[in-house]
C-alpha positions in Angstrom: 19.9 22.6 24.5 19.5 26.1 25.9 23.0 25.9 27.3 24.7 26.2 23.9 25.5 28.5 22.0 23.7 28.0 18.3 26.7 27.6 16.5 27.2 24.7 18.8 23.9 23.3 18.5 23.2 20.0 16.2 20.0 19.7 13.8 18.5 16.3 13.0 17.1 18.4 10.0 20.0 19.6 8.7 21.6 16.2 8.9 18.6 14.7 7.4 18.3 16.7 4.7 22.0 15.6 3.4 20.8 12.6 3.1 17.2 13.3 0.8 18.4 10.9 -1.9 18.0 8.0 0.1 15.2 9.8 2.0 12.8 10.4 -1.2 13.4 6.7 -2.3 12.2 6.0 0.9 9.0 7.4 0.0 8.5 6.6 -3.2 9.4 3.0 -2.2 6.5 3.5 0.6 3.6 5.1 -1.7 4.4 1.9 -3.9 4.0 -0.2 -1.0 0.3 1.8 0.2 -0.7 1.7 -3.4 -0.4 -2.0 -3.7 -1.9 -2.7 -0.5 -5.2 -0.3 -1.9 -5.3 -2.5 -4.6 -5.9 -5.5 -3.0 -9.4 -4.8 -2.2 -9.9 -3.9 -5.6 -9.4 -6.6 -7.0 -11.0 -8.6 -4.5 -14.0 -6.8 -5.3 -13.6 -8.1 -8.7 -13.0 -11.3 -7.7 -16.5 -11.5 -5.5 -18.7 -9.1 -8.0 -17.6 -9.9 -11.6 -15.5 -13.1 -11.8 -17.2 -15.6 -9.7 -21.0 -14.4 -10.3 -20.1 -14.6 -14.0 -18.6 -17.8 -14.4 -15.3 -15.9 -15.2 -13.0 -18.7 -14.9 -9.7 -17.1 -16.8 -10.4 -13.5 -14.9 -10.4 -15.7 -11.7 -7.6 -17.7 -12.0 -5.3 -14.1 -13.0 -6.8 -12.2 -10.1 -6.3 -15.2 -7.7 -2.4 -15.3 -9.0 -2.2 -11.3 -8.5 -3.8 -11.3 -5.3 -1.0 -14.4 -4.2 1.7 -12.7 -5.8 1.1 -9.1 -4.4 2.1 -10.2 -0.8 5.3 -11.1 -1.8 6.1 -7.9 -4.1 4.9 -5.8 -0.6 7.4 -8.2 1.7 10.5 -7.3 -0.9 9.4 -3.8 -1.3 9.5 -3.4 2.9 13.0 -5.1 3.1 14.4 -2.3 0.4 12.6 0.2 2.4 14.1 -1.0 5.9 17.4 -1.5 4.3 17.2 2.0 3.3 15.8 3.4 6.5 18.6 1.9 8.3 21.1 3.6 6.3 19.5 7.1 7.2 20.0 5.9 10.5 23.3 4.9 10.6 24.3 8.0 8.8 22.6 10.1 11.4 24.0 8.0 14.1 28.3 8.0 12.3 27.5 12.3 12.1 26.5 12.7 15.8 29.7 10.5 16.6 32.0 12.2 15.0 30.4 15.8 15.6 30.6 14.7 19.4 34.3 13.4 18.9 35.4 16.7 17.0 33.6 18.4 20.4 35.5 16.2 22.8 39.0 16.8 21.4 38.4 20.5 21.5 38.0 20.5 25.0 40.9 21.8 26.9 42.3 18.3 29.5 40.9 20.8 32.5 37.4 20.1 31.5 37.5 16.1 31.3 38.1 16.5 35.2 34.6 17.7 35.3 33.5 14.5 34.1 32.3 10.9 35.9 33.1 8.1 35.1 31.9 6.3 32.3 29.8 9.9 31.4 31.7 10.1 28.0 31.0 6.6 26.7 27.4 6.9 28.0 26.6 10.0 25.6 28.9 8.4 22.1 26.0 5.5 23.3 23.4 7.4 22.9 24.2 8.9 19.7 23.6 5.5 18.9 20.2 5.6 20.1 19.3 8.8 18.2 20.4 7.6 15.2 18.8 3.9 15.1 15.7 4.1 17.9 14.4 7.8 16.7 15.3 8.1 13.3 15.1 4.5 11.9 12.2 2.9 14.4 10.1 6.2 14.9 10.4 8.9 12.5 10.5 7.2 9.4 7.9 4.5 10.0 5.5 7.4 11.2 5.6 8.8 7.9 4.7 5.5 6.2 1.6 5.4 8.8 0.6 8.7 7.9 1.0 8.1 4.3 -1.4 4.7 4.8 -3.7 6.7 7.0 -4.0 9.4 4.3 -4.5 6.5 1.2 -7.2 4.4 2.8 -8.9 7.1 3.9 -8.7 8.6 0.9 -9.9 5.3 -0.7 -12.8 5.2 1.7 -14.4 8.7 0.8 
């Protein structure tokens, strides 16, 4: 926005960083998620190499169950994480709204004349968009992948 003024000017960071409780359980909630999916080969490893080729019956059984189970820890864990990634986003999304509102009423009635039809509603829309498509369906989830990129690799070295 080189047209503002700074003062004027909105940052997703700043707004973001209001909201780093819910942010950092975010994260932890997703480094529980990629260390429980990097366990799963683990113990599949086990599974192949020490239970079966040793008659292991009892190991077998337990790392069947865990390796059953862990899917539906990870599906719970990623509803928690969505619920709370949608929060950010809604927060984000309710500040740009009212920010823009607090704008709009400051306006002097001469300017509104300057305005089409329908422009006003089309930009409290796409606050809306910001908030939900950006920060909740791109920016967020893009840190999970990084963080999953960064584990398996790590796992494969």
């Amino acid at each position: 926005m080189p047209y503002l003024e700074k003062k004027q000017q909105i940052s997703i960071t700043r707004i973001l960083l209001l909201e780093y409780k819910r942010i950092l359980l975010g994260l932890l909630l997703m480094m529980i998620v990629v260390g429980i999916q990097l366990v799963s080969p683990w113990l599949m490893r086990m599974v192949i190499d020490q239970a079966i080729p040793q008659k292991k019956y009892q190991m077998l059984a337990v790392l069947i169950f865990v390796l059953a189970f862990l899917p539906l820890v990870i599906t719970i864990l990623n509803a928690i994480r969505n619920l709370v990634t949608h929060q950010i986003g809604g927060y984000v999304t309710d500040t740009f709204r009212n920010l823009l509102f607090d704008k709009l009423l400051k306006l002097s009635p001469k300017t509104y004349h300057h305005f089409q039809s329908g422009d006003i509603a089309g930009r409290i829309y796409s606050c809306g968009e910001i908030g939900d498509a950006y920060i909740s369906q791109t920016l967020i989830p893009a840190i999970f992948d990084m963080v999953m990129f960064v584990g398996i690799t790590g796992v494969m070295l």
